[in-house]
Structure formats: C-alpha cells, structure tokens
C-alpha positions in Angstrom: -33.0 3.8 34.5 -31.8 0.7 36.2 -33.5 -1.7 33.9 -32.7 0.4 31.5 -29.0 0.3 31.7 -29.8 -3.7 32.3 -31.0 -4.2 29.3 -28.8 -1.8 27.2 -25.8 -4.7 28.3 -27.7 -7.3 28.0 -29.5 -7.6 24.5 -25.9 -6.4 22.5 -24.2 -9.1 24.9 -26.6 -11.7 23.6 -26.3 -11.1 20.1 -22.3 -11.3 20.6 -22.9 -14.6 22.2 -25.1 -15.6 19.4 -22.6 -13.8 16.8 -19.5 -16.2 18.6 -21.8 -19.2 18.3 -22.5 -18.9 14.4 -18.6 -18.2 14.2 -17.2 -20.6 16.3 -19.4 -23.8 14.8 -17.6 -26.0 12.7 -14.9 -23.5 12.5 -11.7 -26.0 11.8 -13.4 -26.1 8.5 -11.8 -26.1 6.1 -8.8 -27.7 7.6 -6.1 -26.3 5.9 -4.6 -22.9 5.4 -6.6 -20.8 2.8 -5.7 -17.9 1.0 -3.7 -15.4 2.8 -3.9 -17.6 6.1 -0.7 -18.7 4.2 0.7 -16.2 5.7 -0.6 -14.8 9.0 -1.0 -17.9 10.7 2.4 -19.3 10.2 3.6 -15.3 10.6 1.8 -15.7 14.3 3.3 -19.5 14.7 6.6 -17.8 14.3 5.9 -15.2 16.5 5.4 -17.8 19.3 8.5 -19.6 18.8 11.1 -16.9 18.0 9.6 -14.0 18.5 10.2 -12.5 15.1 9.0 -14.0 11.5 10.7 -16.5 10.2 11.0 -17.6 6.3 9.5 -20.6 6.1 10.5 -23.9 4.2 8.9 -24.8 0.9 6.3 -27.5 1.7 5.5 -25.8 5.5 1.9 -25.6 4.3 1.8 -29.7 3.9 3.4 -30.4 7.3 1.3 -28.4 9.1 -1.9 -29.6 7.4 -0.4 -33.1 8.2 0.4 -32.0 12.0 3.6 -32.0 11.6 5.5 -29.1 13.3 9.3 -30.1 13.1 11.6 -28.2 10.3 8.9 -25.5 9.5 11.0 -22.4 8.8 14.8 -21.6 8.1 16.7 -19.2 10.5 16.6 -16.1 8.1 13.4 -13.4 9.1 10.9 -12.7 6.7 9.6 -9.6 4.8 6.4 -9.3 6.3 4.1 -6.9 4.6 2.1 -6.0 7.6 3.0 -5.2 11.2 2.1 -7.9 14.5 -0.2 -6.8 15.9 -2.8 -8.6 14.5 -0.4 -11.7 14.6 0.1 -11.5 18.0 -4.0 -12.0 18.8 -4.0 -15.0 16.0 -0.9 -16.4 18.1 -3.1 -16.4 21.4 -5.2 -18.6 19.5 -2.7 -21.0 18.1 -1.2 -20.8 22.1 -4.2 -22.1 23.8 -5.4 -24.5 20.9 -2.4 -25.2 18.7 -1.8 -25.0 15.4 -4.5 -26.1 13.9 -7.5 -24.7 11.7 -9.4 -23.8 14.9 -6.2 -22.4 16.9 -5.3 -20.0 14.0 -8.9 -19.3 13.2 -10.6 -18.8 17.1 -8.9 -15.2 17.5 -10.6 -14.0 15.2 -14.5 -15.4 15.4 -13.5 -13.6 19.1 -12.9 -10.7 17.7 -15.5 -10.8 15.2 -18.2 -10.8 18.1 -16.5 -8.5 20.2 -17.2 -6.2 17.4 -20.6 -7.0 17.2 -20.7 -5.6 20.6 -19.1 -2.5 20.6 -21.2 -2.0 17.3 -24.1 -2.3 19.6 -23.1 -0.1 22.2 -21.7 2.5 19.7 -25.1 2.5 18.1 -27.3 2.9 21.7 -25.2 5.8 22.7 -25.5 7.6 19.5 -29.6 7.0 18.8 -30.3 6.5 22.7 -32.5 3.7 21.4 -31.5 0.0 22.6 -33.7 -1.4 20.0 -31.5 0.1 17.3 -28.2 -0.8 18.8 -29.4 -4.3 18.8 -30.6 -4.3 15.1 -27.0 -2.8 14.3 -25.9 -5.9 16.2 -28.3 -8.4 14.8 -27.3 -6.8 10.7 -23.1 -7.4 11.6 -23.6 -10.7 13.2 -25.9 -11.7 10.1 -23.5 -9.8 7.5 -21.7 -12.6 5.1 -18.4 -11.1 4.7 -17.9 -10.3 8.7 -18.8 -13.6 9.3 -16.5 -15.4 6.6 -13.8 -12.8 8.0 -14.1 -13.4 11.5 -13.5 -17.6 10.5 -10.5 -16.7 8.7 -7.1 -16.0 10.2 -6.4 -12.6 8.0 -5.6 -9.3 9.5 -8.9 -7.1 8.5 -10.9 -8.1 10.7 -8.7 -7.4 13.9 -8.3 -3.3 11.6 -12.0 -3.5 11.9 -12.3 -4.1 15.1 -9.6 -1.7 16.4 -11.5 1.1 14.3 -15.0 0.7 15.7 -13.2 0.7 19.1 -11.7 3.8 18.2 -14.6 5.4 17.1 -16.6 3.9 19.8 -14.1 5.8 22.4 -14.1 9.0 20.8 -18.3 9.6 20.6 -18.2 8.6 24.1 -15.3 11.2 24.6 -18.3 13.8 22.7 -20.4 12.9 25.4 -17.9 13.2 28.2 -17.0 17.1 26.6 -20.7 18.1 26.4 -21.1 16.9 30.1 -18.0 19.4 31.3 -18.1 21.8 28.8 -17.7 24.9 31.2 -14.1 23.6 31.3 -11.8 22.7 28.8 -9.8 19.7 30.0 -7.1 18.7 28.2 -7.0 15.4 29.7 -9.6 12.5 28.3 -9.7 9.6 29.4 -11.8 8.2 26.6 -9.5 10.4 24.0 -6.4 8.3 25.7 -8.3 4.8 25.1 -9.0 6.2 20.9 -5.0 6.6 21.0 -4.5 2.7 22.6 -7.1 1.7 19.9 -5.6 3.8 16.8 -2.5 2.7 17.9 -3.4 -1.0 17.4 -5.1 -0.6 14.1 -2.3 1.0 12.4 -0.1 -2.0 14.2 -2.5 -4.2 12.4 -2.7 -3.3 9.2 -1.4 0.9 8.3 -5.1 1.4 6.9 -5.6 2.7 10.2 -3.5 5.9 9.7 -6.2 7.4 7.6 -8.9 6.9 9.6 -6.8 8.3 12.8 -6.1 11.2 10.5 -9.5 11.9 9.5 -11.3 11.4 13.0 -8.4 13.8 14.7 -9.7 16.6 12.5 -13.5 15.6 13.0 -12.7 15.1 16.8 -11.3 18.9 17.1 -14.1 20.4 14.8 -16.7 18.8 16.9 -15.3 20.4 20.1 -14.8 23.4 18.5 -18.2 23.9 16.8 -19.8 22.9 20.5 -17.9 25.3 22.4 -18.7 28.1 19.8 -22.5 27.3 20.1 -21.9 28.0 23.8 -20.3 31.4 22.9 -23.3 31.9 21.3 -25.7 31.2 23.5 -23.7 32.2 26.9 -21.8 35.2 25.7 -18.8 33.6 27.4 -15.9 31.9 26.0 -12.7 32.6 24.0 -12.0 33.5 20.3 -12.0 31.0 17.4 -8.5 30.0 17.1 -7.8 30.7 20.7 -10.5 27.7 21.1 -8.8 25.5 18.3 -5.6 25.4 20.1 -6.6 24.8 23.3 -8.4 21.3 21.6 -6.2 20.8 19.0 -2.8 19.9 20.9 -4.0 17.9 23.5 -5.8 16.3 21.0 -3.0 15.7 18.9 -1.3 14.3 22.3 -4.3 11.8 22.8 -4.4 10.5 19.8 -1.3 10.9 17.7 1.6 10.9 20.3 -0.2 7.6 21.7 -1.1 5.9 19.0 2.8 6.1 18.2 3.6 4.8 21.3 1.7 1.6 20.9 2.1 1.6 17.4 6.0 1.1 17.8 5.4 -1.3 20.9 3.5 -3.6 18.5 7.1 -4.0 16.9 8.4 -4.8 20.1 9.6 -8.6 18.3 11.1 -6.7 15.6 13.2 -4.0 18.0 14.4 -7.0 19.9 15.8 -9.2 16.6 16.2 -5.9 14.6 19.9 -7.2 14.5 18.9 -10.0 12.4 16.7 -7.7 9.8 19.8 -5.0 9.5 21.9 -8.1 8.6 19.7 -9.9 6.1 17.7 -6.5 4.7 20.9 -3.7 5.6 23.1 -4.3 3.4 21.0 -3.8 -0.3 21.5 -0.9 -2.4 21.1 2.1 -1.0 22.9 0.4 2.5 20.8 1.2 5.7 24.3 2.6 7.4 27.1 1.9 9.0 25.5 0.0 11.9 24.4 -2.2 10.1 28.1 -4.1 10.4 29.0 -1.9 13.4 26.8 -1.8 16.1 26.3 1.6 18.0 28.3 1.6 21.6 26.8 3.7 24.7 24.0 3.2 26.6 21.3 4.0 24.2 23.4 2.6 21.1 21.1 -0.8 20.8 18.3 1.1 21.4 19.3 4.0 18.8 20.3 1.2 16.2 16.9 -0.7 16.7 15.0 2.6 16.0 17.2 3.0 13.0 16.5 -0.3 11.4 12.7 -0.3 12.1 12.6 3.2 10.0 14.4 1.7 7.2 12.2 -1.5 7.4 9.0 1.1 6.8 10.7 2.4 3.7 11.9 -1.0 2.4 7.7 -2.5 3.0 6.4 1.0 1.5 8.1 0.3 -1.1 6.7 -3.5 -1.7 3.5 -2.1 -1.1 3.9 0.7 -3.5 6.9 0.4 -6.0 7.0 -2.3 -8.9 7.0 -5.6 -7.6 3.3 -5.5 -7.3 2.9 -2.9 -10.2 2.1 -5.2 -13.2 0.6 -8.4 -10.7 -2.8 -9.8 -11.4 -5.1 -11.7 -9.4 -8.7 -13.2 -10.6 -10.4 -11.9 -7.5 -9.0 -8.4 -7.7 -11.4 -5.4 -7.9 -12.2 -1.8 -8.0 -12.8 0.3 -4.9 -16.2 1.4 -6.7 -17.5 -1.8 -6.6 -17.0 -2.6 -3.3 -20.2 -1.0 -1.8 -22.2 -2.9 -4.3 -20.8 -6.6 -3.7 -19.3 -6.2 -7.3 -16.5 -8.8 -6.8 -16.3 -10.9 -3.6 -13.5 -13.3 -3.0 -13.2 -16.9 -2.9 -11.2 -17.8 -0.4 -11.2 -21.9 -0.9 -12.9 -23.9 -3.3 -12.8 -27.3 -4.5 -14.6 -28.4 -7.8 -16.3 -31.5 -9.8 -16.5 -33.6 -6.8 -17.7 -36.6 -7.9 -22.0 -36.1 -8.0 -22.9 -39.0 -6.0 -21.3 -37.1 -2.8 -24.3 -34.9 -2.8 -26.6 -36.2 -4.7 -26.4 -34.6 -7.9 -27.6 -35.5 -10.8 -25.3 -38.3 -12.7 -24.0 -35.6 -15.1 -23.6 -33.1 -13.2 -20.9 -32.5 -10.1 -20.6 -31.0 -6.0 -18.5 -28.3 -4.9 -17.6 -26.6 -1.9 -16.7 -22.9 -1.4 -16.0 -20.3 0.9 -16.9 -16.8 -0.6 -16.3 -13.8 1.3 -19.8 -12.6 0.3 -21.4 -9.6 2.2 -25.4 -9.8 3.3 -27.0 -7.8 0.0 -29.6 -6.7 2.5 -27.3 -5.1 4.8 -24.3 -3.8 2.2 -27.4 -2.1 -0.6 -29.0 -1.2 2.3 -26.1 0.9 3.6 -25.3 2.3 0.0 -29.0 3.5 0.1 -28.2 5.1 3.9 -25.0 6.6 3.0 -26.3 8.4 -0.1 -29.0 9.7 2.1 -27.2 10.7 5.0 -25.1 14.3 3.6 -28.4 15.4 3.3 -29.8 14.6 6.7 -26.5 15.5 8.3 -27.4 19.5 6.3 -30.7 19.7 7.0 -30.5 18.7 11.0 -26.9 19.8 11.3 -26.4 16.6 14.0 -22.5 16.0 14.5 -23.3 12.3 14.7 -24.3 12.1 11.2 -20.3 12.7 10.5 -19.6 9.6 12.1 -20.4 7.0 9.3 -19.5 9.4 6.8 -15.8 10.1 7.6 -15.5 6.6 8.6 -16.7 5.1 5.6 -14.8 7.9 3.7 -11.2 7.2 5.4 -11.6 3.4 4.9 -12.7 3.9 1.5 -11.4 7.0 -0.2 -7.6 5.8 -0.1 -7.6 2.5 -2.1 -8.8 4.7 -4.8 -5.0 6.1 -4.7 -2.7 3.6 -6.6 -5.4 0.9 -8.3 -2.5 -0.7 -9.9 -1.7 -3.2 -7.5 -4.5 -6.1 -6.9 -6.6 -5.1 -4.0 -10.0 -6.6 -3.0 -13.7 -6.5 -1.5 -12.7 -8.0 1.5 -11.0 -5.3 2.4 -13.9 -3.2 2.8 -15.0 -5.3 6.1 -14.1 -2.4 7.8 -16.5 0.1 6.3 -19.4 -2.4 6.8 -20.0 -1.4 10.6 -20.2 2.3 9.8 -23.0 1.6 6.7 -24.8 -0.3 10.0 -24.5 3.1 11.7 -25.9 5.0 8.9 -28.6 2.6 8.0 -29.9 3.1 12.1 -29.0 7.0 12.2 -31.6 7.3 8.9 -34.3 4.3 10.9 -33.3 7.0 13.8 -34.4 10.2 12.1 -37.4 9.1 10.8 -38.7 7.7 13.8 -38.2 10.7 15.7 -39.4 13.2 13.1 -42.4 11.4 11.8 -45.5 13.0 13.1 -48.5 10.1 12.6 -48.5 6.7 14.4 -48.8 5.2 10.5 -45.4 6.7 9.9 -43.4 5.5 13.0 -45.0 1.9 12.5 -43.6 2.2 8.7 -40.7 3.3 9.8 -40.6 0.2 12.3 -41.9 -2.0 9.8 -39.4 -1.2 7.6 -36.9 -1.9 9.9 -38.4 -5.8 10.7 -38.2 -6.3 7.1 -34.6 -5.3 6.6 -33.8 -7.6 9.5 -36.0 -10.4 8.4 -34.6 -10.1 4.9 -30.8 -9.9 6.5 -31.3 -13.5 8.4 -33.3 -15.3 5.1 -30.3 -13.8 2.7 -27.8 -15.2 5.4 -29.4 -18.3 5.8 -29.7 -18.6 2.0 -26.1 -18.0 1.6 -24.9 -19.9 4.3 -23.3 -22.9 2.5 -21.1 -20.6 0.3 -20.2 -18.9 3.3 -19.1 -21.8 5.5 -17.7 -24.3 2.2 -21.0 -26.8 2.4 -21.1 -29.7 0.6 -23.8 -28.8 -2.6 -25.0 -29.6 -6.1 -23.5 -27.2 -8.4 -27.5 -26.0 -9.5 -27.8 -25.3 -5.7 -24.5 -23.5 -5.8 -25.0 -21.3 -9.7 -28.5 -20.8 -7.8 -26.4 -18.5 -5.2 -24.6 -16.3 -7.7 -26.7 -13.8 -8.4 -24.5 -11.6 -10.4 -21.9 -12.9 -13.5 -19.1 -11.7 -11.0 -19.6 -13.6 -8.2 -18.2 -16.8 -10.0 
C-alpha cells in the first residue's frame, strides 16, 4: 500500500514536470502580445501598479513590445469584461519576471501542468488504477489546445483549472461520505475546498456558475441516492425528502454561500477603487444612485456604497456581454458550439505570412510562415467524442455515479454557449471540457478492462489504449510547429491542415 501510494504521487508528478517542460520551452515566443493577451496581460500589469484596470494609451502594445513601461495607461479605469481573478495569477508572473512575453505567459504554463496533475489524481481515485490516471495525464499534457492555452496569457485556462479542482474536491468529498455514511455531517471539508475552487472559477471567467450549478444538484443527488441504497439494504434511515434537506443546505452552504464569498473577494481591487468606477461608469442613463456624487456616511457607508457599485458593474458587463454591442460583431475565427468537439474551427492566435522563402528553405516561388493555432490533439478530442457518446449508456447499464462526472461537466461547460450564438465565441473556449472527455475516454478503457472476461480482451483493451497514446504523442509531435509558431515552408504548413477550416 506504501509503494502504492508512492507511486500514485509520483508518476502524475512526472508527467506535470514533463507537461511544465514542454510549456515552459521557448515560451517568450512569440514576443509580443497576441490576441486577447491584448488585454489580460496589461489588465494584470495594471493590477500590479494600481490595483484596479486602467485604460490604456493608444500605442501601449508598441511600448511594451519595445520594453518600454513609462506612460502606459491614462488615470480613468477600464471596462473589463471579466473579473481578476485570473489577472491576479498572470500578475504573479509579470511580478517575478516582468513584463515581458515570459512574465505574462509563465502563470499560465504553471497552471497548465498543475492541471495535468490534479487530472491525474482525479482520474486514479475514480478508476483506482494509477496506470489510467497517468494516461489521462500523458493525453492533457500531449493535447494541442491545452498546451497552446497554457503558453498564452488568456483567462481559460486558469476556468479550467479552477473546475477540475472543483470537481476533483467534490469526488473526493463522495469518498469521504461513503467512508462516514452512518452519519450525516454537515460539515466537509473537501465540500469547503469545491466552494474555494468554484469560487475562483466564477472570479475567473462567470462560466464557472454553471458548472457550480450543475455539480450542486449532482453532488446532493449522489448523497441522496447512496444514503437511500443504505435504507435499502439496512432498514435504517430517514424519509426521502427528510434525507434531501439534511444534504441539500449544508450543501448549498459549502458550495454556494462560499463560492460567493471568494467570488466577491476576487473584486477586492475593484471594492477598494469602486469610487473611481461609480464616477466614470455611475452617472450613464439609467444613473447607478445618488451615491454615486454623495458618498454614504456611517460606519458601513463605504462599504454599503462599494457593494452597491460592484452590483451595478455586473449589470453594466452583462449587458456588454449580452446586449447589442456585440450583437451584429464578426470575427474570422468565430464558431459554433457543435463544432467544437470535432476541432471544426480552431483559432489562430498569431500568424505572420509570405516570409521571404530563402528563410526556410522553400522553394524560390513559394514562401515561410509562422503560426500559432490553438489546435486540439485529434486523437485525444475524436477520441473523447467517441467516449462521451458511449458513456449514457454505460452509466444505464452499470448504474456507476462516476460515469456522471464527465457527463455533467462536459454538459455545463458546453450546453450554455448554445444560449445566445449571436455574439462571436470560439473553440478555445472549450479547453475546459477537454479534461472531462480524458475522464470519459479512461472511465470506458476502465469498464472494459474490468468487465472483460478473456486475457485476449483485457490485452485489447490495453492495446488499444497504447495506441491511443502512441497516436496522441505522433499527432502532437506532427503538429508541433503550428502549435509553438515554427519557422516552415508553407507545403510543410497546408500539409497540417487537414480540414478546409483549419486555414
């Protein structure tokens, strides 16, 4: 059991290691902001400086490209579209290294690995197996779009994160119940550390509220169902709804009532200027109120005024995020949730074109590029489609709580951008449903190797397994320069886009 609990540390911690390696190399490139990065690292520059977001001056981008790091931003705060938490974590980056490509960029290949290994470890307590939660390690450190996200300074990557953390908690919280089940206990540790964790996803991007939504019910049914099985079985216990509220509020407390907690910590920079928003933001049409040119007086009047502001800053971003200023935009890289699953429409996030062909060697008439395409692993994302399709029937025929896991994760990270296509929205977005098509792809490799009666069938099943992971590394070596912006013909690059809408 020792060796055991040796090993189920040390193989996920390896692949982490080897997950930070692959992220960390060469990661100041490309060396200027790309894409959104536009925003979120300057948003977490500001942070440092002021403690609040600042608007930024017109050629910001080229003086901080150039090093420079005078006269960056005007006095005014910004509309950010997004709250800081995730800022905050790019800001410890661009605190210890500077603003630079690597300073703004390291938070996140940290985070990316981290993720690796709580992927590991969510995997080995759910199959038991330590070979499968290092495969589900080995498949997100290998996946194209976690990698390209984890060397990028956006925010989905930290939502990501947060979630699997979440989740992670709250099957170890399953465990912790089934272990004490004569008792209901209505406080969890583990239930406590999902609320920290939901809390930080939805202060990282609001995504997060729907998974927290959807894994509060599951949470409760689980509970519920395994207390009713031990009715069942013992004779002893109390009624249905009797049961529910018992697990339901404390629950609710756990999760809900903490996650708001933190969640409105994560504005702490905000409550402290919120003076500064009321003035710049207060005063449109409808007017926030009255203390918006007079302050509250008493005790709690600074406190009751920042509270005020924050609320009226969620309606004024809700509304950016969902009225008509983004209504009728475009964007070449947007997509459709349904095609996100299948790689339909990744996202470049920097390219440069016809550089001159003696660069790399190209033919005379011909030209080089670079790019950076947030591409996912075909081998892991068609792999999970192929898992997830197969898992509702699993999860009915062994009636196994953990097949639920990837299912309403998937489904709450999912599900919701079909609501409100209008606005451009895009596959990256999905990097936080890759980790739970990881679980379902090693839940099914889990199934089969337990149920499979003949040595022929659990080497197949094993088999199989090697050649997904084989197949996972070749793809990600394959696609490695359009990952990472190498220098390469443009044959060598066409010779990467597999499908018309890649380009």
């Amino acid at each position: 059991m020792r060796d055991r609990r040796v090993w189920g540390w040390l193989a996920p911690t390896g692949v982490a290691v080897l997950a930070l390696v692959l992220r960390l190399w060469n990661l100041a490139h490309p060396g200027r902001l790309v894409f959104d990065e536009t925003y979120y690292a300057k948003d977490a520059w500001s942070l440092l400086g002021f403690g609040y977001v600042r608007e930024y001056t017109d050629r910001a981008n080229e003086r901080i490209e150039d090093g420079v790091l005078t006269r960056l931003t005007r006095e005014d705060p910004a509309q950010i579209a997004h709250p800081d938490a995730g800022k905050w974590l790019i800001a410890l980056g661009e605190q210890v290294f500077g603003m630079n490509a690597f300073g703004w960029r390291v938070s996140a290949a940290v985070i990316g690995a981290l993720t690796v290994l709580v992927l590991a470890r969510l995997v080995l307590r759910m199959t038991g197996s330590i070979l499968l939660g290092t495969l589900a390690a080995l498949l997100l450190t290998f996946d194209g779009l976690h990698f390209v996200m984890s060397r990028t300074a956006l925010l989905d990557v930290f939502l990501a994160f947060w979630v699997v953390c979440a989740v992670a908690c709250l099957v170890a919280d399953h465990d912790w119940m089934q272990a004490r089940i004569a008792r209901l206990r209505p406080l969890r540790p583990w239930q406590l550390a999902a609320g920290v964790c939901f809390g930080l996803a939805c202060g990282t991007k609001w995504n997060g509220l729907y998974v927290l939504a959807a894994f509060g019910l599951s949470v409760v049914a689980w509970e519920v169902l395994a207390r009713w099985q031990v009715r069942r079985a013992t004779g002893v216990g109390r009624g249905a709804l009797t049961t529910t509220a018992l697990v339901a509020l404390p629950a609710f407390a756990s999760l809900v009532l903490v996650a708001l907690v933190v969640y409105v910590l994560t504005w702490a920079g905000f409550l402290w200027h919120h003076d500064l928003y009321a003035q710049r933001f207060g005063a449109g049409d409808p007017p926030w109120g009255s203390w918006v040119h007079h302050p509250s007086s008493g005790a709690f009047g600074g406190a009751l005024d920042a509270l005020r502001t924050l609320w009226h800053y969620h309606l004024l971003t809700w509304d950016f995020h969902t009225g008509d200023y983004l209504a009728d935009a475009t964007h070449p890289y947007s997509s459709h949730p349904w095609g996100w699953l299948v790689l339909e429409r990744p996202v470049a996030f920097d390219a440069v074109n016809d550089i001159p062909a003696e660069r790399c060697g190209a033919p005379p008439d011909s030209s080089c590029i670079r790019e950076v395409l947030a591409l996912g692993n075909p081998a892991v994302w068609w792999t999970g489609v192929l898992a997830l399709l197969a898992a509702p029937a699993l999860w009915l025929r062994s009636r196994d709580w953990r097949w639920s896991v990837p299912l309403v994760a998937v489904a709450a990270s999912w599900l919701p951008w079909f609501v409100g296509t209008g606005r451009p929205i895009f596959q990256f977005y999905a990097v936080a449903i890759v980790p739970f098509t990881i679980v379902a792809i090693c839940l099914v490799i889990n199934h089969f190797a337990r149920h499979v009666t003949t040595v022929r069938g659990r080497y197949a099943t094993w088999a199989g397994a090697g050649i997904l992971l084989v197949t996972t590394v070749t793809l990600f070596c394959w696609f490695h320069p359009v990952l990472t912006g190498d220098l390469m013909t443009r044959e060598a690059w066409e010779s990467r886009m597999w499908l018309p809408t890649w380009i």
